[in-house]
C-alpha positions as MATLAB code, in Angstrom:
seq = 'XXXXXXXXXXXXXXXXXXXXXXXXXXXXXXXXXXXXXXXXXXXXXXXXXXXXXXXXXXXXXXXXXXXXXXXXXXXXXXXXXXXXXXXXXXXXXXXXXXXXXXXXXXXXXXXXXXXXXXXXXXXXXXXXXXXXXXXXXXXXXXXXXXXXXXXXXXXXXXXXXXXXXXXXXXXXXXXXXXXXXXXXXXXXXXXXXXXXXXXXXXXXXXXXXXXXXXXXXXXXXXXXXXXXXXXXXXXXXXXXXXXXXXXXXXXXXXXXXXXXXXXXXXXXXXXXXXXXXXXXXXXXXXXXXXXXXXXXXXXXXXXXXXXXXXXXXXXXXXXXXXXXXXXXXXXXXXXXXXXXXXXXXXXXXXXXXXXXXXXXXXXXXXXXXXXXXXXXXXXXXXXXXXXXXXXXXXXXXXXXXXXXXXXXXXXXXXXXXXXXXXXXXXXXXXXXXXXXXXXXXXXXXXXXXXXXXXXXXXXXXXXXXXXXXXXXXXXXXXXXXXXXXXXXXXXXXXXXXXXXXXXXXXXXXXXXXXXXXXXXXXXXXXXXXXXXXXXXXXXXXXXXXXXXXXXXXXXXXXXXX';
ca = [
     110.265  137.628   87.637;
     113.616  136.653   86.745;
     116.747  138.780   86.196;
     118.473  139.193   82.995;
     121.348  137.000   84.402;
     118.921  133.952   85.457;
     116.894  133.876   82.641;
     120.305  133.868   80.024;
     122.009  131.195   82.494;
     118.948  128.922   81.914;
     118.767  129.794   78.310;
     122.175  129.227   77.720;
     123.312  126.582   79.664;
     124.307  122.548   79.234;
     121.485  120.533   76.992;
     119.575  124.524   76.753;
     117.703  125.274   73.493;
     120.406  128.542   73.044;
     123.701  126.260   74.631;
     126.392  127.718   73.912;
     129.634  125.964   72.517;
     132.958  126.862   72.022;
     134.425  125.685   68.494;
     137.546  126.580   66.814;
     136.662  128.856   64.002;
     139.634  130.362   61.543;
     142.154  128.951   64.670;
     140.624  130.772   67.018;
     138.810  129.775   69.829;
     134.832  131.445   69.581;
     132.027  130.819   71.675;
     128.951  130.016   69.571;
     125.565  129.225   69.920;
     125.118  125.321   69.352;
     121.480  125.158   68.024;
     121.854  127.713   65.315;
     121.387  126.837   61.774;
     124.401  125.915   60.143;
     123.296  127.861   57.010;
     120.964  129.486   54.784;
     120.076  127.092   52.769;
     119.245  125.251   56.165;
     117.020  128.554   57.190;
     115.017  128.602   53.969;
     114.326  124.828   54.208;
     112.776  125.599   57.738;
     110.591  128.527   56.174;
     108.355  126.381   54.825;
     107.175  125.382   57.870;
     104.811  128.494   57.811;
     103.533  127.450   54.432;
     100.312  129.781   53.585;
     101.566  132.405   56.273;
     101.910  135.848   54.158;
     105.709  136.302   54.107;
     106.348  139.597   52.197;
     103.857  142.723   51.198;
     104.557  145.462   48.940;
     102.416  147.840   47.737;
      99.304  145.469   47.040;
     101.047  142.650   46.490;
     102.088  139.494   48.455;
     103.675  136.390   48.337;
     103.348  133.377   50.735;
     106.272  131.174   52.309;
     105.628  128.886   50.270;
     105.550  130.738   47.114;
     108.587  132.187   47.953;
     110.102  129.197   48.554;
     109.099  128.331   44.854;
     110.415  131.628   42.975;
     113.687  131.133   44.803;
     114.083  127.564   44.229;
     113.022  127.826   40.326;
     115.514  130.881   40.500;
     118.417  129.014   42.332;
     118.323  125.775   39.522;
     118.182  128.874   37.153;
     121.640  130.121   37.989;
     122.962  126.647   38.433;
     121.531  125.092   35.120;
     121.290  127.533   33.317;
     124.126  130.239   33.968;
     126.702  127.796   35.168;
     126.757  129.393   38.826;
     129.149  127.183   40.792;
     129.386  127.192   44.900;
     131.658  130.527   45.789;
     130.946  132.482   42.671;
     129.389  135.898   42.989;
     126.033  137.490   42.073;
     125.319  140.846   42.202;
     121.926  142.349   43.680;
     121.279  146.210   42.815;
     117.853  147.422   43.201;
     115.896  148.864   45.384;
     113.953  147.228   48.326;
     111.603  145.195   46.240;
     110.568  141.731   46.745;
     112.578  140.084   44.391;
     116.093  141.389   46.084;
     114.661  138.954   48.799;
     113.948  136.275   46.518;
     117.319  136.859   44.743;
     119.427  136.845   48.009;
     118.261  133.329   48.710;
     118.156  132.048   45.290;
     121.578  132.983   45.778;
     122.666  131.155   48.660;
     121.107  127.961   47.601;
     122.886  127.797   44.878;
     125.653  127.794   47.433;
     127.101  131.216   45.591;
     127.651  134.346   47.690;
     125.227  137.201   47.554;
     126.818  141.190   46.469;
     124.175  143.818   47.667;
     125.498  146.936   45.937;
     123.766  149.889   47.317;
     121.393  151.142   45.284;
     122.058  155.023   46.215;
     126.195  154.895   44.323;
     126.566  156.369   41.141;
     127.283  153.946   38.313;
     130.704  154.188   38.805;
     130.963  153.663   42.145;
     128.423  150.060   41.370;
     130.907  149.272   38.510;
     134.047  149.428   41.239;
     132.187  146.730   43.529;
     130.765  144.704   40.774;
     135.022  144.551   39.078;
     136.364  143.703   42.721;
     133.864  141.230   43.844;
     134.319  139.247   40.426;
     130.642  139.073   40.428;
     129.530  136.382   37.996;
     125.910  137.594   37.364;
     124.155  140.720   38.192;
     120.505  141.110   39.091;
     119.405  144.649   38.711;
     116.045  147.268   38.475;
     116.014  149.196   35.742;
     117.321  152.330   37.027;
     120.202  150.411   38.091;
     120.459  148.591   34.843;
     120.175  151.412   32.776;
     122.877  153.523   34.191;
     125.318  150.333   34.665;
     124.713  149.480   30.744;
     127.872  150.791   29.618;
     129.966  150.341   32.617;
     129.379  146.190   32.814;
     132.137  145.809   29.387;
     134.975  146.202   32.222;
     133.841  143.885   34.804;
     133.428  139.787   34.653;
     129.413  140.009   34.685;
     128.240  137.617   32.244;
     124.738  137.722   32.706;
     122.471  140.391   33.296;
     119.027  139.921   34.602;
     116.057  142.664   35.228;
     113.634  143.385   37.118;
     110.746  144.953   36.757;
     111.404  146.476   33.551;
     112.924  145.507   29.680;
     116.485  146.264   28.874;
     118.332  145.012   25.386;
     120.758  142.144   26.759;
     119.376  141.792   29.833;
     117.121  138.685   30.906;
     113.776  138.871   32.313;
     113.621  138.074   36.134;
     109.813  137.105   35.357;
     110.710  134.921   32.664;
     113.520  133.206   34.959;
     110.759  132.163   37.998;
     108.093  131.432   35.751;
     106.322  128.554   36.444;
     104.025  126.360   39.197;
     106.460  123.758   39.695;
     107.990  123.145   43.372;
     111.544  121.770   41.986;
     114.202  120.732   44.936;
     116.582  123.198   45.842;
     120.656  122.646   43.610;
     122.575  120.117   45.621;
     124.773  122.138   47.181;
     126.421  121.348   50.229;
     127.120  124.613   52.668;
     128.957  124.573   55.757;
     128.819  127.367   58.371;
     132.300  128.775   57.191;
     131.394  129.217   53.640;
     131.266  132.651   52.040;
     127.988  133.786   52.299;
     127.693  137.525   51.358;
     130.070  140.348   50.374;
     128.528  144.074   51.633;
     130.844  146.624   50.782;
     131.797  149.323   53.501;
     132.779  152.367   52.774;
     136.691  152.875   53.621;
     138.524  155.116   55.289;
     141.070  155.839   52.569;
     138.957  156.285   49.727;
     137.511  152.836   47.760;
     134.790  150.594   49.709;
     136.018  147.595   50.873;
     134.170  144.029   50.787;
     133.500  142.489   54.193;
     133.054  139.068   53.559;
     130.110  137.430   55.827;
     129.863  133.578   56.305;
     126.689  131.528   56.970;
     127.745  131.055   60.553;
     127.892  134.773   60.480;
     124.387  135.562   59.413;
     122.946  132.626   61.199;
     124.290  133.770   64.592;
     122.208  136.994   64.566;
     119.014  134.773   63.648;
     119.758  132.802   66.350;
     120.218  135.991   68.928;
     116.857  137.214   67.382;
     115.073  133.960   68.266;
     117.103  133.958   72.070;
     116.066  137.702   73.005;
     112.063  136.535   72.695;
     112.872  133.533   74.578;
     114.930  135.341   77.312;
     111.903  137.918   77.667;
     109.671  134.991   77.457;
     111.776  132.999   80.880;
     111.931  136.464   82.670;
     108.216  137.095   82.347;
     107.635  133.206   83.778;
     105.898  132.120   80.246;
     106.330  129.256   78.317;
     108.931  129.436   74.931;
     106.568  128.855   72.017;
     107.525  127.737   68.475;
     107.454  130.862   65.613;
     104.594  128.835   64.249;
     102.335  128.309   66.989;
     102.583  131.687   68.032;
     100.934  134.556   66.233;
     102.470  135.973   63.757;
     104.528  138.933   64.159;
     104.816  141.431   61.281;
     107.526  144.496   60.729;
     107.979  147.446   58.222;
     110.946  147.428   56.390;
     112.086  150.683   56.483;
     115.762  150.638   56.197;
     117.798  149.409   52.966;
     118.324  145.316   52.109;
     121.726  146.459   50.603;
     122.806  147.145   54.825;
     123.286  144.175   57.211;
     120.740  145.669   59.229;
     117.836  145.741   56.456;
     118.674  142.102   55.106;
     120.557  139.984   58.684;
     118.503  141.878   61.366;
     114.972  141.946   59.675;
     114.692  139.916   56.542;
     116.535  136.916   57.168;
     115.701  137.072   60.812;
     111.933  137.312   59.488;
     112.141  134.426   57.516;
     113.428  132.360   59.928;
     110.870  133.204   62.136;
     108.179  133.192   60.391;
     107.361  136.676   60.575;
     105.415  138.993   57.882;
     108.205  142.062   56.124;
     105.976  144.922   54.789;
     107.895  146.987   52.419;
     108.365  150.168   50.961;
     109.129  151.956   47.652;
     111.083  154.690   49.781;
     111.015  156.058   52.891;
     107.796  158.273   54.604;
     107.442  158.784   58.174;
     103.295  159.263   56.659;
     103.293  156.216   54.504;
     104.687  153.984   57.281;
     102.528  155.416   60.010;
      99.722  153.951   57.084;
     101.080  150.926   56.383;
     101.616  150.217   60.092;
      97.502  150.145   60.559;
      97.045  149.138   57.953;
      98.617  145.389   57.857;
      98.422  145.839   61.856;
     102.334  145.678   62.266;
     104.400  144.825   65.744;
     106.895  146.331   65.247;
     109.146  149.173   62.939;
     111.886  151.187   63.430;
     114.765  151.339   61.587;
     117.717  154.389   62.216;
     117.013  156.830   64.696;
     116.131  159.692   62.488;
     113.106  157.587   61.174;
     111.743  156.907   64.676;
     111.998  160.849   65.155;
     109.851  161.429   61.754;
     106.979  159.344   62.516;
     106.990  160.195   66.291;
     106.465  164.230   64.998;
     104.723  163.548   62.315;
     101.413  165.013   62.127;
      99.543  161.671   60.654;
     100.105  159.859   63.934;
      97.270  160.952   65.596;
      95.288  159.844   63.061;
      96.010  156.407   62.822;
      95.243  153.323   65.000;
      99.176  152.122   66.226;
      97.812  149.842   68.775;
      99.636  146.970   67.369;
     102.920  147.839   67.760;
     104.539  146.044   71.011;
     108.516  146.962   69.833;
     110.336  150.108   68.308;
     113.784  148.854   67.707;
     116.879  151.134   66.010;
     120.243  151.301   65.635;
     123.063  152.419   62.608;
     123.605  155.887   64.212;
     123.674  157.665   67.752;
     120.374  157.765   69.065;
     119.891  160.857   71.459;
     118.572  159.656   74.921;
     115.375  161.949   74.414;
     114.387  159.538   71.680;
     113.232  156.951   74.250;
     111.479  159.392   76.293;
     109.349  160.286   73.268;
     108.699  156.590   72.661;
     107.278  156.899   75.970;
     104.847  159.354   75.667;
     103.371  158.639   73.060;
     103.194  154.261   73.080;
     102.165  152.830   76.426;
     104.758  151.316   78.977;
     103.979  147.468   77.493;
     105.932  148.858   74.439;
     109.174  147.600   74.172;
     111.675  150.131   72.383;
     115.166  149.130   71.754;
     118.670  150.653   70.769;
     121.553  148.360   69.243;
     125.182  149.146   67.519;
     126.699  146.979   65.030;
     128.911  147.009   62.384;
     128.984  145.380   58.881;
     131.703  144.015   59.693;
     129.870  142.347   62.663;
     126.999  141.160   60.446;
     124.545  143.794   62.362;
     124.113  143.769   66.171;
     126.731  142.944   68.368;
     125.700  145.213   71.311;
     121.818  145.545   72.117;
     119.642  147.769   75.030;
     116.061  147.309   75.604;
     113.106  147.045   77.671;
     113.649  148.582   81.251;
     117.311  148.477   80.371;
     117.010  151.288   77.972;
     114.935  153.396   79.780;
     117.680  153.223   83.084;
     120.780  153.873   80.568;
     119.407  155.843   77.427;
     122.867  156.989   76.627;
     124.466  153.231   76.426;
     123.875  150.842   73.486;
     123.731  147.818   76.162;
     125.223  144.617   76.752;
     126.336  142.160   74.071;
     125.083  139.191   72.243;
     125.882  136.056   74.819;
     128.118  134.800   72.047;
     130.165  137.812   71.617;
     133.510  139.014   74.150;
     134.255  142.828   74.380;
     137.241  144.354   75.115;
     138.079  148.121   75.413;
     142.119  148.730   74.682;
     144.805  151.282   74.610;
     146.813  152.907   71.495;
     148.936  149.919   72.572;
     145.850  147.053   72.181;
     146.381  146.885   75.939;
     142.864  146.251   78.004;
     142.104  149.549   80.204;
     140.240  150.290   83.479;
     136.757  149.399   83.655;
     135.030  152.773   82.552;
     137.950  154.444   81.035;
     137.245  155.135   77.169;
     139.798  153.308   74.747;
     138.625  151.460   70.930;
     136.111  149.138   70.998;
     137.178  145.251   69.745;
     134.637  142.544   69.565;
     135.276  139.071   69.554;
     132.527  136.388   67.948;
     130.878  134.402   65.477;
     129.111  137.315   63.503;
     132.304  138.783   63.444;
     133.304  138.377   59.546;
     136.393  136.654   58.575;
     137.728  139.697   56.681;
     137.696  142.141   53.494;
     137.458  140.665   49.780;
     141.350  140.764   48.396;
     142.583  143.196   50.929;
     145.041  140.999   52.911;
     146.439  144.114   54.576;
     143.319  145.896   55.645;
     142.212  142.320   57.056;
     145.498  142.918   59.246;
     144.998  146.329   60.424;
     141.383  145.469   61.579;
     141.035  141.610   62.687;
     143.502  140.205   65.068;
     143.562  136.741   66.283;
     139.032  137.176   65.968;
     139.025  140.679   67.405;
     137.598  143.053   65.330;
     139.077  146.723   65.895;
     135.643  149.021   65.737;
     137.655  152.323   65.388;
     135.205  153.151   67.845;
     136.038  154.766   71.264;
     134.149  153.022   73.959;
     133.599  152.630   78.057;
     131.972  149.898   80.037;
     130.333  150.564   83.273;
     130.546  148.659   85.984;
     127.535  146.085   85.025;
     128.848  145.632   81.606;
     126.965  147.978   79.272;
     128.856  150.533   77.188;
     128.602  153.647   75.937;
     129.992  154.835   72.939;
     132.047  157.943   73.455;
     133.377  159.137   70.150;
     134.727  157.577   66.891;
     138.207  157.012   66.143;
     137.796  156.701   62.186;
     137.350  159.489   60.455;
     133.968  158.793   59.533;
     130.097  160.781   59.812;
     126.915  158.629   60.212;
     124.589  160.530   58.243;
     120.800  159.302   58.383;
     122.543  155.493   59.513;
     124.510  156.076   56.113;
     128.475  156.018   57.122;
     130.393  158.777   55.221;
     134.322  158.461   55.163;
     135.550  162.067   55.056;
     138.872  161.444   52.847;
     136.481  159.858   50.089;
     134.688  163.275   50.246;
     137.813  165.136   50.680;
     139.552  163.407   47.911;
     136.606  164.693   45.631;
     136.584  168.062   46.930;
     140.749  168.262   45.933;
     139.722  167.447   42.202;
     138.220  170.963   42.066;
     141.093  172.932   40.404;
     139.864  175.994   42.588;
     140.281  173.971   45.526;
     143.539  174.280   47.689;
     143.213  172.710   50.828;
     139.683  170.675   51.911;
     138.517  169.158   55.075;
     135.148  166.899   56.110;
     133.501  167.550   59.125;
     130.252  166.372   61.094;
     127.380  168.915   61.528;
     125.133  167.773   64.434;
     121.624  167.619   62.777;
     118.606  166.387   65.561;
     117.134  164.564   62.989;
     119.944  162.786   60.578;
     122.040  162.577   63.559;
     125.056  164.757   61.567;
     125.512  165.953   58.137;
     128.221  166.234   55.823;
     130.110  169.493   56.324;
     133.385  170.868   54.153;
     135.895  173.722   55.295;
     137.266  174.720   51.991;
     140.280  177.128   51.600;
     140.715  178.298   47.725;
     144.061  178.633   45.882;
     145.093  182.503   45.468;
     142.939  184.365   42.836;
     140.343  181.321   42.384;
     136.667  180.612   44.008;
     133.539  178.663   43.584;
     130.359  178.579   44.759;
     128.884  176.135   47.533;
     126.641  174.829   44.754;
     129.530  174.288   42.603;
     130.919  172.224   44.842;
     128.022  170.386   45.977;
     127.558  169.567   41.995;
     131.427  168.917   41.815;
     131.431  165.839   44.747;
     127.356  164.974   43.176;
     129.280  164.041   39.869;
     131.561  161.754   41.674;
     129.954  160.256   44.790;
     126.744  159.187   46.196;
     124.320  162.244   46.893;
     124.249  161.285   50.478;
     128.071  162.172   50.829;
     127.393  165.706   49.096;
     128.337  168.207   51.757;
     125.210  169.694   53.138;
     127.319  172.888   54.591;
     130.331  174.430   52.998;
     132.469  176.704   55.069;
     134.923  179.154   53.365;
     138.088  179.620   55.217;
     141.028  182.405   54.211;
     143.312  180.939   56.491;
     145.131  178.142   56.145;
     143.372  174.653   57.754;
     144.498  174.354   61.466;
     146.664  171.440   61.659;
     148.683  169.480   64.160;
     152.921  168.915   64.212;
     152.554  165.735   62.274;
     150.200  167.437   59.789;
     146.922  166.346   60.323;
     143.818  168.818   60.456;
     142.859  169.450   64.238;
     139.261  168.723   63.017;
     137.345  169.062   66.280;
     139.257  172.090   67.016;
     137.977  173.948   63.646;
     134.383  172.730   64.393;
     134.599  174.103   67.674;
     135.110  177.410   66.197;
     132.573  176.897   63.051;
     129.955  176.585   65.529;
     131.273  179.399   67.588;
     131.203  181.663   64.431;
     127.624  180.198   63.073;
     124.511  182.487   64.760;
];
């Protein structure tokens, strides 16, 4: 059997089918990998290869490749013709995981425009914010979505409104825009790998999101990893590298959100290119999925680590026939060593189960562990992509020891060119390529690293990131409130959950529901604190005046029985 390091020299090398090239991207020198598709459009043109293969499921419903291909190509001359979409204009997506968010993401990009997944968990204020910054052109919505955006689309650019599944005065039918039998080419559009491709919005740590602004080299890159880590375990095992379509199909859940990088880069796009069935769902159910995995006799799900946890203790697995999963792959929060010992038990060893780390603003994975890998270092997130360069620096951006912790940068081409008309965050977070994580970070002496801690002030609830002065700036609009900090809660499942220390002003109170309700009105549900901590005393803070955080949740836990 070959070693990691044979198999990705062999891969990777001179006239390889994963060579990798070194081009000048943005003025800076980046490795890339030669073979990959130089865009979307050029990945959806492939994915008719695999014709009649089933492409997506939901519920009982299905579509081909090749219808697909049709409803996004009647949609795509649609926005062109019809809406006067031009290459670089923006168009919104804010729905739920249903199958048209896929069709309208590459409807989308073949109309050479760039895609806006809003995420369909903000309040309508928070969608309105995104929808006014990106500029976004034309907005494709579900009818929750388009009902409580109604009122708020009179302040942003949005000049046409489409809906799906559902009827809304002003808004267009989605079904009326793909109907039809005819196959019509796809706009002609030209698309080079350093166009605009998408805009996902990131939470920030100051308060409003900000738009990190993926290209089609971006997105293509992790495609192309996907396709090199099945060929690397392919060499190692001494087997031959098959083409997607004369293999058998391979078929995931999608359990995670298309309106994350890791939902739509890491599963759908990477399934389409691949030639792989998505199953969907409505929402999340550790039951459901454990159903839907026997029933359309999946390979593979997974998703963020607290989902794994669910359907690993939920009582429905030994009920069902999981046989057909060969690969349990998760990333978007800390995952707890034990998680890959209870993979164990219950799958056999020939089940491969996988962690990863990524960032939106590295288009998904950047740093993957697997296979025998994983189970040697549970507590590292691996090695990363061959394309990508790490380096672990000082306060000063100076490179430190070999396993001494400093912030994470990465270096490559999934690394996005920057945020949407925020010249000076672009500053403070990309230098010369390198993205500054804000993570803190340690490589070992064979390259794999560990996360150690977080140097934004940030909690990953659920694979959700919370900034804590968004929550905090909430909290201070309670006229009762005086002083108001965020903390992380450990949680086994969620990973942490939102926690506020709240110190009143003299003579006033409120309730921990009160608050809750307060931040509910204002913010996402998943950034309502879960615990709220009452505190007489002023917060604890440091010379400079900044709240000595982990020293008050040291002594929250210490006072909590």
């Amino acid at each position: 059997m070959l070693s990691r390091e044979e198999a990705t020299a062999q891969l990777t090398g001179p006239g390889a089918p994963f060579e990798i090239a070194v081009e000048t991207i943005r003025g800076v020198p980046t490795k890339v990998f030669k073979n990959a598709p130089r865009s979307l459009v050029a990945t959806l043109e492939t994915s008719r290869k695999y014709g009649d293969r089933t492409f997506v499921v939901y519920e009982d419903d299905a579509w081909t490749f090749e219808e697909h291909y049709g409803i996004v190509a009647r949609l795509a001359n649609r926005l062109v013709d019809d809406f006067g979409v031009q290459k670089g204009d923006r168009v919104a997506i804010a729905m739920r995981n249903y199958p048209e968010w896929i069709a309208s993401f590459w409807a989308t990009a073949a109309a050479g425009a760039v895609a806006v997944p809003l995420n369909a968990w903000w309040t309508a204020s928070e969608l309105e914010y995104a929808l006014s910054d990106s500029g976004s052109k034309v907005l494709i919505a579900d009818q929750e979505r388009a009902r409580s955006l109604d009122e708020h689309l009179g302040a942003t650019e949005v000049s046409t409104r489409v809906i799906v599944r559902g009827e809304q005065e002003g808004w267009l039918s989605f079904d009326d825009l793909i109907s039809g039998t005819e196959m019509p080419s796809l706009p002609s559009v030209t698309v080079e790998p350093e166009d605009d491709a998408t805009i996902f919005y990131t939470s920030g740590t100051t308060g409003r999101p900000k738009g990190a602004v993926g290209t089609h080299r971006n997105i293509c890159t992790i495609t192309a990893n996907a396709a090199y880590g099945l060929a690397r375990a392919a060499v190692q095992m001494g087997q031959e590298i098959t083409a997607p379509e004369d293999r058998p199909q391979a078929g995931r859940l999608l359990s995670v959100p298309l309106f994350h990088v890791t939902g739509c880069h890491s599963t759908m796009v990477s399934n389409t290119a691949m030639g792989g069935k998505l199953v969907m769902m409505y929402r999340w159910n550790a039951e459901r999925a454990i159903e839907l995995i026997e029933r359309e006799k999946l390979s593979g799900f997974g998703g963020v680590p607290s989902m794994v946890w669910e359907v690993l203790e939920s009582p429905a697995l030994e009920k069902h026939d999981l046989t057909s999963v060969t690969n349990i792959g998760y990333g978007g929060a800390p995952a707890p060593p034990e998680l890959v010992r209870k993979i164990k038990e219950y799958f056999p060893a020939s089940v491969s189960a996988g962690n990863g780390y990524g960032l939106t603003e590295t288009s998904s994975v950047a740093i993957a562990n697997g296979g025998a890998d994983y189970v040697r270092k549970p507590h590292s997130v691996g090695l990363p992509l061959p394309v990508d360069e790490l380096r672990v620096v000082d306060l000063e951006g100076n490179d430190v020891e070999p396993g001494t912790v400093g912030e994470l940068w990465i270096k490559g081409p999934n690394v996005v060119r920057g945020y949407w008309n925020k010249p000076e965050a672009t500053a403070e977070t990309f230098t010369d390529g390198w993205l500054h994580t804000g993570d803190l970070a340690y490589i070992d002496d064979e390259g794999f690293v560990t996360i150690a801690d977080r140097a934004k002030d940030v909690i990953i609830r659920g694979g959700e990131n919370v900034y804590c002065a968004e929550v905090e700036g909430a909290l201070y609009e309670h006229p009762a409130v005086m002083e108001a900090t965020v903390i992380g809660v450990a949680h086994r499942i969620l990973g942490e959950e939102v926690g506020a220390v709240i110190v009143f002003k003299d003579g006033q109170t409120a309730t921990p529901e009160e608050l809750q309700r307060h931040v509910r009105e204002r913010l996402a549900s998943f950034k309502v604190p879960t615990h709220v901590f009452f505190r007489a005393e002023p917060l604890p803070r440091n010379p400079a005046g900044k709240v000595l955080k982990r020293e008050l949740r040291d002594e929250l836990i210490a006072e909590t029985p």
